[in-house]
N, C-alpha and C positions, 0 to 999 in steps of 0.2 A: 020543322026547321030549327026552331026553338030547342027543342029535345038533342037536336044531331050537334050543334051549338056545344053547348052544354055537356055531353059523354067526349066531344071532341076536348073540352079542357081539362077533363076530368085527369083523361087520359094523359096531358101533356104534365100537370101538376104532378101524376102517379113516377112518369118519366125522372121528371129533376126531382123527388123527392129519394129516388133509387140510386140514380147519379153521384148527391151528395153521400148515402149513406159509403157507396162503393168506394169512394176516395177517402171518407175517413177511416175506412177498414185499411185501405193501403196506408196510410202512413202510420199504421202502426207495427207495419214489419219491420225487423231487421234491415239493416240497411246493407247493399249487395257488396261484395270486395271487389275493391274496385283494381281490374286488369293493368296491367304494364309495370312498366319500371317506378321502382318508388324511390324519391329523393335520398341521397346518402350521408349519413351522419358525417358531421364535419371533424377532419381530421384535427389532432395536435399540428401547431405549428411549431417547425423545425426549429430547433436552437441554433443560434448565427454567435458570432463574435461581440453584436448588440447587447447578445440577451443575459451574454458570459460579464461582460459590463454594466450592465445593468444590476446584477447580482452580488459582483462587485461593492459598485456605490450604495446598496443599501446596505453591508457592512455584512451581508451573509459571508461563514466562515469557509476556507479553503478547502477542509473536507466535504464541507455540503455541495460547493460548486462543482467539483471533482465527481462528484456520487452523480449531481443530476449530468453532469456531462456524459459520464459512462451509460447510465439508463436513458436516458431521451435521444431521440433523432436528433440530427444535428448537420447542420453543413460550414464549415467552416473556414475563413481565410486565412493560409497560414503560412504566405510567401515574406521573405524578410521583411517586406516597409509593416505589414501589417504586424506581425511578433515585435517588432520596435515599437510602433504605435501602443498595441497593447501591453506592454513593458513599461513603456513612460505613461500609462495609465495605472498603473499599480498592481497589475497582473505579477504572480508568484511563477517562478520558473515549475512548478511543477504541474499548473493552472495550464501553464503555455505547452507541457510535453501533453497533458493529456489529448490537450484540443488539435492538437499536431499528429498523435496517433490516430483518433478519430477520424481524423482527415485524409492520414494514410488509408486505411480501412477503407475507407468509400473508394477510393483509388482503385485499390489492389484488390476489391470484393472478396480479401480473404479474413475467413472467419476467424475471430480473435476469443480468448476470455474475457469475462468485464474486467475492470481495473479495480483489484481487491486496494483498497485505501485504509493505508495501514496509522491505525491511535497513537501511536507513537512519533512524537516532535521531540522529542530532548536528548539530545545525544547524550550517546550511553551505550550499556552492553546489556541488552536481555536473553531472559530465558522463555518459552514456551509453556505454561504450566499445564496441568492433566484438562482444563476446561479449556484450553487451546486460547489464554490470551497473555498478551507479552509482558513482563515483569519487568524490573530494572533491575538489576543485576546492585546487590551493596560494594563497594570500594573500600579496598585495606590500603593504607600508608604503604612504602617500600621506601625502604633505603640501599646505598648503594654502599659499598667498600670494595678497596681495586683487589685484585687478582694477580696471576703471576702474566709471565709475559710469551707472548705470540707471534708467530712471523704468519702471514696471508700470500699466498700465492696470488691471491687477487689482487694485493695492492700494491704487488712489483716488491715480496718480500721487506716492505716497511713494516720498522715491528710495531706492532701495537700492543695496550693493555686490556685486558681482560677484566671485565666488571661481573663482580658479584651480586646480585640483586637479592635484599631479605626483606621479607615481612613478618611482624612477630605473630608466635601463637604457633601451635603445631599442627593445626585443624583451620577449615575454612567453615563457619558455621552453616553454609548452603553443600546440603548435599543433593545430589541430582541423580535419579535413572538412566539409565540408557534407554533409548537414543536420546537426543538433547539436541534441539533445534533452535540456534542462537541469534538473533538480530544485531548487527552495531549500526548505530543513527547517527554516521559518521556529522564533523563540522563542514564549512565550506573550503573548498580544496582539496579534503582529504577521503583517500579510498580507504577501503578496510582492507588492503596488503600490507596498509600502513600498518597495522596489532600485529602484535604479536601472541599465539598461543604457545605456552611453558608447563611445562611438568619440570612442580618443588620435587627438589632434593629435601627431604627431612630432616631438620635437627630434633635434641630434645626441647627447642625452647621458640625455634620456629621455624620457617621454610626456605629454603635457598635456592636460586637459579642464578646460572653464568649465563653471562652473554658475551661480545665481543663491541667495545667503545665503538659507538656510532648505529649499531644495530645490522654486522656485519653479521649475516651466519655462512652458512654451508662453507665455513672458509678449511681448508685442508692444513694438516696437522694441529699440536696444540690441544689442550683439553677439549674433555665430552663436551659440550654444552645442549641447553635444554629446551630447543626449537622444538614445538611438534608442528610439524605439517596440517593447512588446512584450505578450505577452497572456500572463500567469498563468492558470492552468487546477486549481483546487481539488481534488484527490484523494483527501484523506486529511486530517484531522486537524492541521497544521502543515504541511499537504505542497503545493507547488504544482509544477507541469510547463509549461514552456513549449519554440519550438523556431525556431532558424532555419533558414528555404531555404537553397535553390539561391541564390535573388536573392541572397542577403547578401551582400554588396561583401567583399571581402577587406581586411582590417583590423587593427589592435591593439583589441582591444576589453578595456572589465572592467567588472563588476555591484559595484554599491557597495551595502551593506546602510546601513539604516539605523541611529540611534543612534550605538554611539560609533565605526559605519565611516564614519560622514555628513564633506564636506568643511570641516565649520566647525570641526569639533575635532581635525582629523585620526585618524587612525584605519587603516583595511586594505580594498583591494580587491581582490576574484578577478577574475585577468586571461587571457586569454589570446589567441589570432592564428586569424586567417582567413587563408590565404594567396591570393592574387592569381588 
């Protein structure tokens, strides 16, 4: 009885000493993938009118805010009281059109470009250079001397004078390739129909352009005068794009701003050459 005792513990020790060994062989496998759905990364949260503010008051610059507006999601308020609100917080009118297209876009679900945001703050006239970035265009003097006299059909046959616009020098020292893709960064209030594009008349000692006092063209009879035709192209906020061909005649050409570059007060025009 003793004996049966005895192989009976034998036996149960044999048991749990198998047991333990079996379980520590299990936890040393791989551990199994585990089925269903797995938790999902958490998204960016949308940019709001807050966040456009918030960006703001930490003194980040208007191009940086512009960039993250165009790249990030966004949903934004953009009925009057709100564009007042964020105006009388220090928001920049072009801060305010971006967040406004954006807004449109969500509307309209239709697919836009990003909003290319262009280096250029200082009014002026540039050029495009061969590595595709904008230049400032240099400024010559002009002065003005009158002209002979003109009747306009336009202004009910009131005769006016004819103003001669010169700048010295026979050369404009920017010469340019064709085509020629030009920016004006106009001031506030003013479009770029406001310039003027001119093709000099040559002297030996400098370049000449007529116009008509006040900045009258296409007016019938009366001398040639030296409008060349051109088309501004809105892009931005103060920003126009225009662009000459191939065709363009080789030339002394300059874009006269209006105000105090106009030729009744004298003033400054960006000039520069087509070559032949």
């Amino acid at each position: 009885m003793t004996n049966m005792f005895g192989r009976i513990a034998v036996m149960l020790a044999f048991c749990v000493a198998a047991t333990s060994v079996a379980q520590q062989q299990h936890t040393t496998e791989a551990p199994s993938i585990t089925e269903g759905p797995q938790p999902m990364k958490a998204q960016p949260a949308l940019m709001n009118n807050d966040s456009v503010l918030k960006m703001h008051a930490a003194g980040l610059s208007d191009d940086l805010i512009l960039q993250t507006i165009s790249a990030q999601p966004g949903r934004y308020e953009t009925d009057p009281d709100s564009l007042i609100a964020l105006k009388k917080a220090g928001l920049s009118d072009e801060v305010l059109t971006a967040m406004t297209n954006k807004a449109r876009r969500q509307l309209t679900n239709v697919p836009t470009e990003p909003i290319d945001v262009s280096p250029v703050n200082e009014i002026g006239v540039y050029y495009k250079d061969s590595q595709g970035r904008w230049v400032l265009m240099d400024s010559e003097a002009v002065h003005v001397k009158s002209g002979g006299f003109v009747k306009s059909t336009l202004t009910h046959n009131i005769v006016k004078e004819d103003r001669n616009g010169v700048v010295s020098g026979r050369e404009s020292k920017l010469l340019l390739p064709r085509p020629i893709e030009f920016l004006i960064y106009t001031g506030d209030g003013v479009t770029a129909a406001e310039y003027e594009l001119l093709r000099f008349r040559l002297n030996s000692k400098d370049r000449e352009f007529r116009v008509l006092t006040g900045g009258v063209f296409h007016s019938t009879g009366g001398a040639q005068r030296d409008e060349v035709p051109f088309t501004p192209v809105k892009i931005a906020p103060r920003t126009w794009t225009f662009k000459l061909g191939q065709d363009t005649p080789g030339a002394e050409y300059g874009i006269l701003p209006p105000g105090t570059g106009n030729v009744t007060n004298g003033g400054k025009i960006y000039t520069f050459a087509i070559s032949e």
